[in-house]
C-alpha positions in Angstrom: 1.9 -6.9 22.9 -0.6 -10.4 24.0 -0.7 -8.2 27.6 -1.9 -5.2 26.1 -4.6 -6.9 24.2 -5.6 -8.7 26.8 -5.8 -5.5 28.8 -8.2 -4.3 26.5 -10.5 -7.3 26.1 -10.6 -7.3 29.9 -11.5 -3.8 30.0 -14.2 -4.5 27.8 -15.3 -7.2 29.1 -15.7 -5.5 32.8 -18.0 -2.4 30.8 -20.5 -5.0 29.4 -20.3 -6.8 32.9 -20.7 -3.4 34.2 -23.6 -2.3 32.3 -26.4 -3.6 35.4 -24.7 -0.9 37.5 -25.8 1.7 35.2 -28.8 -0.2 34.2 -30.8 2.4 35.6 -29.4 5.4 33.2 -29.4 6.2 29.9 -27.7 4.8 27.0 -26.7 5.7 23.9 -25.0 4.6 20.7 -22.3 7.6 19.6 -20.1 8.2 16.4 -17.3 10.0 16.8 -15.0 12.1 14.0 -11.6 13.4 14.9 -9.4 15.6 12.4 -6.4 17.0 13.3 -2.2 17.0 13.3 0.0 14.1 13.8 3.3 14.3 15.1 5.8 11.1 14.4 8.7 11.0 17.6 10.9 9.1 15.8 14.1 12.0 15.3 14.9 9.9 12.1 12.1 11.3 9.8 12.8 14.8 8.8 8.9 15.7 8.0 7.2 14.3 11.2 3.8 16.0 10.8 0.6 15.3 9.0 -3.0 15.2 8.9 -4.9 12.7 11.0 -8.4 11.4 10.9 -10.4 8.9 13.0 -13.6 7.8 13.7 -15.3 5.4 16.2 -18.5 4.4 17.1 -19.6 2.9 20.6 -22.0 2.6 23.4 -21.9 4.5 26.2 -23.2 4.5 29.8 -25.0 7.8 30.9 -24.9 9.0 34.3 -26.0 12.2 35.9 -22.5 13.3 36.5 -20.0 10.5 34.4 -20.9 8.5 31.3 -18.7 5.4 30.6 -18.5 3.3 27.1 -16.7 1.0 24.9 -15.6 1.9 21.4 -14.3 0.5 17.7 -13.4 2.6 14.9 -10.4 3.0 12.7 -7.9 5.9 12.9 -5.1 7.2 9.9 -2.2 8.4 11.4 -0.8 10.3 8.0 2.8 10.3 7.1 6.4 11.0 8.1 9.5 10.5 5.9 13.0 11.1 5.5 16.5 10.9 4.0 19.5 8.6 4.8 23.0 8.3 2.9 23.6 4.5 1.8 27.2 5.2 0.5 26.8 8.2 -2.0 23.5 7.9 -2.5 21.0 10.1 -0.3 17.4 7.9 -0.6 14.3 9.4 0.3 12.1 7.0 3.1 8.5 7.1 4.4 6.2 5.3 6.7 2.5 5.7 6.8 0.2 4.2 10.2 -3.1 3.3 10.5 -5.4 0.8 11.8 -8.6 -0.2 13.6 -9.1 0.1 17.4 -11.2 -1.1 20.4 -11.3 0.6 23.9 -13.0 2.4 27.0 -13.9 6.0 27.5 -15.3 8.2 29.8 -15.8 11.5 30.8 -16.8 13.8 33.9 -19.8 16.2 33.2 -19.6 19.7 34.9 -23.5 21.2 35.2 -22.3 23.9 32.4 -22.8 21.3 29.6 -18.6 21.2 29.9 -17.2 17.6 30.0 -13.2 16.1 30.2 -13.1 12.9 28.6 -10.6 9.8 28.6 -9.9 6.8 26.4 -7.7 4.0 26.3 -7.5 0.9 24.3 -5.7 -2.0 21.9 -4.8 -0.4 18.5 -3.6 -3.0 15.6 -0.7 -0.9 13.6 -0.5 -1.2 9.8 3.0 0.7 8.6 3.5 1.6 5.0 6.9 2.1 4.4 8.9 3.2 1.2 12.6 3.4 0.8 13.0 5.0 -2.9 14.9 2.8 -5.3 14.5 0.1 -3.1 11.3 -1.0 -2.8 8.1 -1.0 0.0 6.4 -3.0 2.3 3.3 -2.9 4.6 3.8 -4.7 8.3 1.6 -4.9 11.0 1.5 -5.3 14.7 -0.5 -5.0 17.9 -0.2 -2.0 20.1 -2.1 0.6 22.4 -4.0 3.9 22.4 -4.9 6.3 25.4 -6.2 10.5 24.9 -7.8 13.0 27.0 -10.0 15.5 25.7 -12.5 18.3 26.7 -15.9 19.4 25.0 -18.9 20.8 25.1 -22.4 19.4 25.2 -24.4 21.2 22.4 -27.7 19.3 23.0 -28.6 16.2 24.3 -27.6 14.4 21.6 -24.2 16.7 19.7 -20.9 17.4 21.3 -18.0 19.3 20.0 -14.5 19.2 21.6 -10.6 18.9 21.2 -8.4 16.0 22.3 -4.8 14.6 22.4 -4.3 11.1 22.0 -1.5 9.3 21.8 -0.9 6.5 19.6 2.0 3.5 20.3 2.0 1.7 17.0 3.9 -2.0 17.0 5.1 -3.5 14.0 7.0 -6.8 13.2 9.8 -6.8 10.6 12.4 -9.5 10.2 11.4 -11.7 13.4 12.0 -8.0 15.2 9.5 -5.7 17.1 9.6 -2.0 16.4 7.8 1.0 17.8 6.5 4.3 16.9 4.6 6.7 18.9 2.4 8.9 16.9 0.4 12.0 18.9 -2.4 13.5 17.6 -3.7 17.0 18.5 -7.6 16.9 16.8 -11.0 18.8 17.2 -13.7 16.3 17.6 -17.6 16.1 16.8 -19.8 13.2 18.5 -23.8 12.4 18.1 -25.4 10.1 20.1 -28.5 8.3 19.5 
């Protein structure tokens, strides 16, 4: 997980090194909402869907044709839960993610005020998890982001779009490191100033 931190930091660190190229353009501060569905691809959970929210705020880079920023924000992944038979007993489980985040983005503009987008990043997991009768727990762990998205330029300043990202949430349980994958389908709304 220290690789794909340090990915992240590095990419980072190369936009603010960066920024004399597009010294010449305009800047702007954004914040960014996303709501939409998340889908857990663990087979184990029965219910693997549930509502997902993020937001991020950032700087980005404006060129004529391609903009190019960093970002922070904090994303909630919703639920998924399940069943499994300890002996006679069936015993309901859940796991909830969520976290903050720190990447890149960019996007392509097209001259019709249409954009594709792209972002990538660290994401530091928090899982919830619940085993009924037997108690709960909340464990973290350091893992990665990356979406694509397309939208469309309102005004200078709003955008509105939709976007997939996919999330690869790392946890630490027991001296062991797990993984979940979590996508997110989600409309999007961004304002720059």
């Amino acid at each position: 997980m220290k690789k794909y931190m340090q990915a992240a930091v590095a990419a980072v660190a190369m936009a603010v090194v960066s920024s004399g190229a597009f010294a010449a353009d305009q800047g702007a501060f954004f914040i960014n909402g996303n709501l939409g569905q998340s889908h857990f691809h663990d087979r184990g959970f029965n219910d693997r869907s549930d509502t997902s929210g993020a937001l991020r705020a950032g700087y980005s880079w404006q060129g004529e044709t391609a903009d190019f920023g960093i970002e922070t924000g904090y994303v909630d992944l919703g639920k998924a839960s399940g069943s499994v038979a300890i002996g006679t007993t069936v015993v309901g489980f859940s796991a909830k993610a969520k976290g903050p985040l720190l990447g890149v983005n960019g996007r392509y503009k097209f001259r019709n005020k249409m954009y594709i987008s792209g972002r990538a990043g660290w994401f530091h997991t928090k899982m919830d998890m619940n085993i009924g009768g037997f108690g709960s727990g909340s464990y973290n762990g350091d893992g990665t982001y990356a979406g694509v998205g397309v939208g469309y330029d309102a005004t200078q300043h709003f955008s509105l779009g939709v976007g997939f990202d996919n999330y690869h949430g790392r946890i630490k349980f027991n001296g062991r490191k797990y993984g979940e994958s979590i996508g997110v389908f989600s409309g999007f709304a961004e304002y720059r100033f």
